[in-house]
MDTraj code that builds the backbone (N, CA, C; nanometers):
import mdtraj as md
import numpy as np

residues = "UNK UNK UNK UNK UNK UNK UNK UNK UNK UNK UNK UNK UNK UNK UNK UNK UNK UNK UNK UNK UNK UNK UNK UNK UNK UNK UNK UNK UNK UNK UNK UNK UNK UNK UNK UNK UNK UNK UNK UNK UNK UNK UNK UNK UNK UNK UNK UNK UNK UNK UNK UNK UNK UNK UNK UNK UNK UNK UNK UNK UNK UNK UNK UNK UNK UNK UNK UNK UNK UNK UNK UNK UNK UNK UNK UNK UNK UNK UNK UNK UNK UNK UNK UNK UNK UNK UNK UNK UNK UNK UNK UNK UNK UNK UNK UNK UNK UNK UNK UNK UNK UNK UNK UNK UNK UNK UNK UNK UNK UNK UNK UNK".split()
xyz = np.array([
    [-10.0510, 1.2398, 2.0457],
    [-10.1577, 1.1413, 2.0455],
    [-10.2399, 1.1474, 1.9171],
    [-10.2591, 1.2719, 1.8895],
    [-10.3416, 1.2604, 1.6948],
    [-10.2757, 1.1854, 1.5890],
    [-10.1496, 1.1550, 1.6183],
    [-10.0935, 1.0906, 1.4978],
    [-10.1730, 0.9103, 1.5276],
    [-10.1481, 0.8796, 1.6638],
    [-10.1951, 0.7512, 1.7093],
    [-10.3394, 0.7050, 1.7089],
    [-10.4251, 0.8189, 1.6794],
    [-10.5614, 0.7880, 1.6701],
    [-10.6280, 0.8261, 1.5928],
    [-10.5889, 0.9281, 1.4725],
    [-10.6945, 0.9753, 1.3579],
    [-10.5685, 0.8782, 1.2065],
    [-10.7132, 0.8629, 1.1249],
    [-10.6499, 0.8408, 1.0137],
    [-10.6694, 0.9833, 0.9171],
    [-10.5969, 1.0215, 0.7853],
    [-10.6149, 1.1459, 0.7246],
    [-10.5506, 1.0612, 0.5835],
    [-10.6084, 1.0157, 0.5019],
    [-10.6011, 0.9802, 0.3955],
    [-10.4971, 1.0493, 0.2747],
    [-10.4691, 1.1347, 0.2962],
    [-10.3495, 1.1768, 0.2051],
    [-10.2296, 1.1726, 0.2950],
    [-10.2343, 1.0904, 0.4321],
    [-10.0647, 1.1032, 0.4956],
    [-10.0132, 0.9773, 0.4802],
    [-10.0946, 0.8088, 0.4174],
    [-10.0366, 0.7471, 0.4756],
    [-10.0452, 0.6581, 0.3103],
    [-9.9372, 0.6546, 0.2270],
    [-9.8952, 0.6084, 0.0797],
    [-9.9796, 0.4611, 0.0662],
    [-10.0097, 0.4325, -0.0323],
    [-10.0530, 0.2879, -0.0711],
    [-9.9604, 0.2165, -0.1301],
    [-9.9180, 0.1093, -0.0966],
    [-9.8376, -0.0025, -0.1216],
    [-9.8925, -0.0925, -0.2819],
    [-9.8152, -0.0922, -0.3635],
    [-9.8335, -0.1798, -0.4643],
    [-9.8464, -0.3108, -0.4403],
    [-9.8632, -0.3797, -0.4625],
    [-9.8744, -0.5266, -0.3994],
    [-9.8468, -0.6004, -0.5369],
    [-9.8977, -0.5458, -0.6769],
    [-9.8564, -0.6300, -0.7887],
    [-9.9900, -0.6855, -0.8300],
    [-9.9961, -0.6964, -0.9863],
    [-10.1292, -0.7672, -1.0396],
    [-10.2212, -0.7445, -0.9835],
    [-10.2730, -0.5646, -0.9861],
    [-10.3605, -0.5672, -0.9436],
    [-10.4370, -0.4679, -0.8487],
    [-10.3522, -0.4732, -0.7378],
    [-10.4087, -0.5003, -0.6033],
    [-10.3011, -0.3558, -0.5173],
    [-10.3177, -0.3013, -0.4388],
    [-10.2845, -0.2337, -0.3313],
    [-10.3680, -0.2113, -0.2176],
    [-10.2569, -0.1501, -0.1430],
    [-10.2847, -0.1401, -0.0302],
    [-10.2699, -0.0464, 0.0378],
    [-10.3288, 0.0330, 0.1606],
    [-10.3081, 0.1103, 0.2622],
    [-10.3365, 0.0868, 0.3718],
    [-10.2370, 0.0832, 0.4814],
    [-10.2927, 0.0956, 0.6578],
    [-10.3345, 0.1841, 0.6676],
    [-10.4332, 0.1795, 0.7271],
    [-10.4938, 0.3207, 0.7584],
    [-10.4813, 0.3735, 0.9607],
    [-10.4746, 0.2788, 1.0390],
    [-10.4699, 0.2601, 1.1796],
    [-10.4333, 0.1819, 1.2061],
    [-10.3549, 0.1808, 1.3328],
    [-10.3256, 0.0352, 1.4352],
    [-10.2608, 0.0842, 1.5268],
    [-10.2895, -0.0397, 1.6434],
    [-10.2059, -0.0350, 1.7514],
    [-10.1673, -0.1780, 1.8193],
    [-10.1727, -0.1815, 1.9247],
    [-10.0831, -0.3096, 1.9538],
    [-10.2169, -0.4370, 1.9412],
    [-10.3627, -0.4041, 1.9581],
    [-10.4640, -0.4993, 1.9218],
    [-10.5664, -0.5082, 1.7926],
    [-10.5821, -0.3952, 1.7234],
    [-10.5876, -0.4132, 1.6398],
    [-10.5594, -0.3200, 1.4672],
    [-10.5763, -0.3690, 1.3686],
    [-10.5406, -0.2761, 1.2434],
    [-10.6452, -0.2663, 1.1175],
    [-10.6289, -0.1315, 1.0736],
    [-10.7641, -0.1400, 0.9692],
    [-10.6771, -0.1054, 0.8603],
    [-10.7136, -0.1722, 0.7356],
    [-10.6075, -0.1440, 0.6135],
    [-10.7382, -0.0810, 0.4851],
    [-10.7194, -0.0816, 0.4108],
    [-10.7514, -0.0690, 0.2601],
    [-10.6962, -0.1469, 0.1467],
    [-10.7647, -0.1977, 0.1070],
    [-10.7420, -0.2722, -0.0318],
    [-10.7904, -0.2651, -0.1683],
    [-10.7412, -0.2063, -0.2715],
    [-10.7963, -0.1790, -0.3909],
    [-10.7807, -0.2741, -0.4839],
    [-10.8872, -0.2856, -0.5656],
    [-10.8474, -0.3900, -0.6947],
    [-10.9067, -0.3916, -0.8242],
    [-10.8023, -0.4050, -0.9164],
    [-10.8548, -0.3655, -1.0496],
    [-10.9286, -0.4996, -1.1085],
    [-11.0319, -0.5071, -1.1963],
    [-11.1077, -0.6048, -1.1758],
    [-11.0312, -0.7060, -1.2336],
    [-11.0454, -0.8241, -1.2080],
    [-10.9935, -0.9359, -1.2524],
    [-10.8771, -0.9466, -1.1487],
    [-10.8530, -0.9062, -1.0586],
    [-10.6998, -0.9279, -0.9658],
    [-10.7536, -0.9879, -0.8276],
    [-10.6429, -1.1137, -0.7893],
    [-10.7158, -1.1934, -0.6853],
    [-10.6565, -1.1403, -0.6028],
    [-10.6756, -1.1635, -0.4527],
    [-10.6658, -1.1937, -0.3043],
    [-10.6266, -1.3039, -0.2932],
    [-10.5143, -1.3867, -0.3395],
    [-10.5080, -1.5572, -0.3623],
    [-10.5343, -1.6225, -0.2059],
    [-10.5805, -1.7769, -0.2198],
    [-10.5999, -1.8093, -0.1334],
    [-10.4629, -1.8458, -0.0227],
    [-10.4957, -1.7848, 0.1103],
    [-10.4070, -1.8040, 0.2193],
    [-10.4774, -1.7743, 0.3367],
    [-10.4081, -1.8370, 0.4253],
    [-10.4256, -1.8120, 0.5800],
    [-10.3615, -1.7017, 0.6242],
    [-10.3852, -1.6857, 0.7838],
    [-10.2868, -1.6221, 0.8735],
    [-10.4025, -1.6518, 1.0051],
    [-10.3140, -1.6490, 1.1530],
    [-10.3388, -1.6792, 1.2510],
    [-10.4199, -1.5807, 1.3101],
    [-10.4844, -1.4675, 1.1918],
    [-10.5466, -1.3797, 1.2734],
    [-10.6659, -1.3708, 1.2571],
    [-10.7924, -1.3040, 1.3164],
    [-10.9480, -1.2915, 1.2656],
    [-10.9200, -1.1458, 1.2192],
    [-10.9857, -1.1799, 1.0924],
    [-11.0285, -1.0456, 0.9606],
    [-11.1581, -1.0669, 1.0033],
    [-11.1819, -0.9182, 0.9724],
    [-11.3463, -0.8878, 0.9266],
    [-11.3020, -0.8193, 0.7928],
    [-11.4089, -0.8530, 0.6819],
    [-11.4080, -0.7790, 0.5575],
    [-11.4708, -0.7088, 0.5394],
    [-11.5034, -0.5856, 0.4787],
    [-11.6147, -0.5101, 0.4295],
    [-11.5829, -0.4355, 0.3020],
    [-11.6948, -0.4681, 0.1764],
    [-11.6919, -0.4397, 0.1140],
    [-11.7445, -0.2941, 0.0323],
    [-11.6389, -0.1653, 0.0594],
    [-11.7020, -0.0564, 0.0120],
    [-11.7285, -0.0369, -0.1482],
    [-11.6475, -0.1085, -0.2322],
    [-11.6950, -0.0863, -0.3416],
    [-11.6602, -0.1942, -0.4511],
    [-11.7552, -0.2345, -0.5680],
    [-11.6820, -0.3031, -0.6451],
    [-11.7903, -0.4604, -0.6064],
    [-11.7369, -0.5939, -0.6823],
    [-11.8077, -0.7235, -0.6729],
    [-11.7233, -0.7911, -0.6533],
    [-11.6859, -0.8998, -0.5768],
    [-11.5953, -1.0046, -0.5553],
    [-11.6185, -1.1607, -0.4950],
    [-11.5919, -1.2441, -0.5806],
    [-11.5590, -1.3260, -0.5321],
    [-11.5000, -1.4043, -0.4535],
    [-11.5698, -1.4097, -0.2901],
    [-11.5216, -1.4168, -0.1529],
    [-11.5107, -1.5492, -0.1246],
    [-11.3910, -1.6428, -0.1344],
    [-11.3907, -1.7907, -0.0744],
    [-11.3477, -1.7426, 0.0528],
    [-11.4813, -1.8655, 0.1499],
    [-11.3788, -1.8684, 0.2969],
    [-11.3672, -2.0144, 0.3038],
    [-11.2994, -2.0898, 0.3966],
    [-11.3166, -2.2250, 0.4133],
    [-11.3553, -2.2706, 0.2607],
    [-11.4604, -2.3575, 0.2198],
    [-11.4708, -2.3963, 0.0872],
    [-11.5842, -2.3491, 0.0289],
    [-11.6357, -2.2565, 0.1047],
    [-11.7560, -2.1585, 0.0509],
    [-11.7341, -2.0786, -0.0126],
    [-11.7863, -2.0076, -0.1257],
    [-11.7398, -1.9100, -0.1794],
    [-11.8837, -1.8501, -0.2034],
    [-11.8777, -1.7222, -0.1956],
    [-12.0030, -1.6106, -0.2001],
    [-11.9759, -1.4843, -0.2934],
    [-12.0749, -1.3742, -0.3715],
    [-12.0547, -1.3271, -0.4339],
    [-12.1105, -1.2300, -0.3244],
    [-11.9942, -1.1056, -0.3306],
    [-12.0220, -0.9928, -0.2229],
    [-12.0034, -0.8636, -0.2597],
    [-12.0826, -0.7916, -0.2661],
    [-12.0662, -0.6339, -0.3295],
    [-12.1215, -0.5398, -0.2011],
    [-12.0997, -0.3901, -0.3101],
    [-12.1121, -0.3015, -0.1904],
    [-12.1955, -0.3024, -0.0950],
    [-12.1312, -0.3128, 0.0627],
    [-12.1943, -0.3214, 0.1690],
    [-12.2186, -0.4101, 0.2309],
    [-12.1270, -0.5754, 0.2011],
    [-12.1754, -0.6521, 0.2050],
    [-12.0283, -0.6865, 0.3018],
    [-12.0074, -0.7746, 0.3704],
    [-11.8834, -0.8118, 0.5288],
    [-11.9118, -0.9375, 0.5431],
    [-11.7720, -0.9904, 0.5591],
    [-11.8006, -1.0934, 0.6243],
    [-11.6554, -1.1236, 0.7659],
    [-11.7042, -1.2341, 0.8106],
    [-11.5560, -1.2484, 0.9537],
    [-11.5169, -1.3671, 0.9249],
    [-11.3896, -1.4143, 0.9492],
    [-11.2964, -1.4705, 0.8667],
    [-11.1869, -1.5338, 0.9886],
    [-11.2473, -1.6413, 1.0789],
    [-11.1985, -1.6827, 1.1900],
    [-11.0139, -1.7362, 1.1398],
    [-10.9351, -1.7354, 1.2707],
    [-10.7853, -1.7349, 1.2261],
    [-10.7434, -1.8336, 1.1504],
    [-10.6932, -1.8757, 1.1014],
    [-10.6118, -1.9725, 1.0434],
    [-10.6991, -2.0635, 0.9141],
    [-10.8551, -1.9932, 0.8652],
    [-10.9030, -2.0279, 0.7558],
    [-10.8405, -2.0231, 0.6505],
    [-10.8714, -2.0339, 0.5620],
    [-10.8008, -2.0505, 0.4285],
    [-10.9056, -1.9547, 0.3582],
    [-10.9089, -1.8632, 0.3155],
    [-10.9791, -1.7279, 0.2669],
    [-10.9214, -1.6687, 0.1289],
    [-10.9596, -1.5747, -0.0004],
    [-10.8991, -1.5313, -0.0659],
    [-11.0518, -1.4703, -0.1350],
    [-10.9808, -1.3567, -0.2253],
    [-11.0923, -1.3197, -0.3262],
    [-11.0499, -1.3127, -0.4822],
    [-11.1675, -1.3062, -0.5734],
    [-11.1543, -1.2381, -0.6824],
    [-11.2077, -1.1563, -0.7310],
    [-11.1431, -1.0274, -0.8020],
    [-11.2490, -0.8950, -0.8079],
    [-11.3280, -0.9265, -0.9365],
    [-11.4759, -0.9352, -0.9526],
    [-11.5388, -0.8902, -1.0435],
    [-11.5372, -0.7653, -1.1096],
    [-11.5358, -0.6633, -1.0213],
    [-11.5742, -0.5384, -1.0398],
    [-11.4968, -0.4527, -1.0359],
    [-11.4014, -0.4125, -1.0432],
    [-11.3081, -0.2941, -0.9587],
    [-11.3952, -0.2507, -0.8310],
    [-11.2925, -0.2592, -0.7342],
    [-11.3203, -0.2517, -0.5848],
    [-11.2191, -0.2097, -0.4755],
    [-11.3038, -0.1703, -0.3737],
    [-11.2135, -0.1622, -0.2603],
    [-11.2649, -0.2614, -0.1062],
    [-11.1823, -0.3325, -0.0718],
    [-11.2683, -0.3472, 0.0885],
    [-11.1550, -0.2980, 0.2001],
    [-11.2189, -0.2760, 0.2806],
    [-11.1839, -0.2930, 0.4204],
    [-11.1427, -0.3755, 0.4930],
    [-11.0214, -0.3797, 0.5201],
    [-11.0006, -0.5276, 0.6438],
    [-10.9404, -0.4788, 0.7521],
    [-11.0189, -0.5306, 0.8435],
    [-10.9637, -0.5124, 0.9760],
    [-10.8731, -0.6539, 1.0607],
    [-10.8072, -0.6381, 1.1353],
    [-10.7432, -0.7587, 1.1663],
    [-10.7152, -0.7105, 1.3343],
    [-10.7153, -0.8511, 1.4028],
    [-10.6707, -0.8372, 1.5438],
    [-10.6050, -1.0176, 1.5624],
    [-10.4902, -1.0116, 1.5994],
    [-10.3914, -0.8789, 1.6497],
    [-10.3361, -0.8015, 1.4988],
    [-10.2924, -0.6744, 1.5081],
    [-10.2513, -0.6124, 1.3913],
    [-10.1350, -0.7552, 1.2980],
    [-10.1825, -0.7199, 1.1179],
    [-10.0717, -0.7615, 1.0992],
    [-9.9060, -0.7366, 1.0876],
    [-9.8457, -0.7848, 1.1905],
    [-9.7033, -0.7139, 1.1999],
    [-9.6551, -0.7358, 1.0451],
    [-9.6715, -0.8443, 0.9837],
    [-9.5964, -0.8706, 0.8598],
    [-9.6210, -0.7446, 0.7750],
    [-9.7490, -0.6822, 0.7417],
    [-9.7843, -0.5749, 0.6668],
    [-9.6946, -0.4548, 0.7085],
    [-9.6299, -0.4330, 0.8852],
    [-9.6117, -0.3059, 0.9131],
    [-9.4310, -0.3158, 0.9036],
    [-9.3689, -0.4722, 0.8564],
    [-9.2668, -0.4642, 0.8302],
    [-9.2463, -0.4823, 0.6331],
    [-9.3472, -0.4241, 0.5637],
    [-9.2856, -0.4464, 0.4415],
    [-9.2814, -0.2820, 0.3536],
])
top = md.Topology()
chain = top.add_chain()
for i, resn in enumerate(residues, 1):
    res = top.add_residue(resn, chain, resSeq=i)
    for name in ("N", "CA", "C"):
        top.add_atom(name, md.element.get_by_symbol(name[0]), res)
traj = md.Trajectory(xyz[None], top)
């Protein structure tokens, strides 16, 4: 059961994603998943959907957060929620990391 419920930051590799940007899962289960996202400044989050609700949170860094056709400037400490099938993306000002959580987990992330 500890493997299914603690995260430990040196067990679980970060994913390159390209121009930029990586990634780490950090937890999940069948309702929901918390990842990590790093970004070197100037590297987007391009704009896309998915059928799921994100919450964002921003631990470090400045970014340029479009949701729908709003776009907000969000730095450390700053979240937002990101209802399903919006059209969402960022751009890093700053070098950064946020947090995203998603429900239901994204399966696409846990098959790549």
């Amino acid at each position: 059961m500890e493997n299914e419920v603690f995260h430990f930051e040196n067990r679980n590799d970060w994913e390159d994603l390209g121009q930029g940007v990586k990634r780490q899962i950090a937890v999940h289960n069948q309702v929901m998943m918390l990842t990590k996202v790093k970004f070197e400044e100037g590297a987007r989050g391009e704009l896309h959907q998915h059928p799921h609700t994100q919450i964002s949170y921003v631990k470090s860094g400045v970014f340029h957060y479009t949701i729908g056709d709003v776009v907000h400037v969000m730095k450390e400490g700053d979240s937002c929620i990101i209802p399903g099938n919006i059209v969402h993306g960022c751009e890093c000002i700053s070098a950064g990391e946020l947090i995203d959580s998603f429900n239901p987990p994204r399966e696409d992330f846990l098959l790549q």
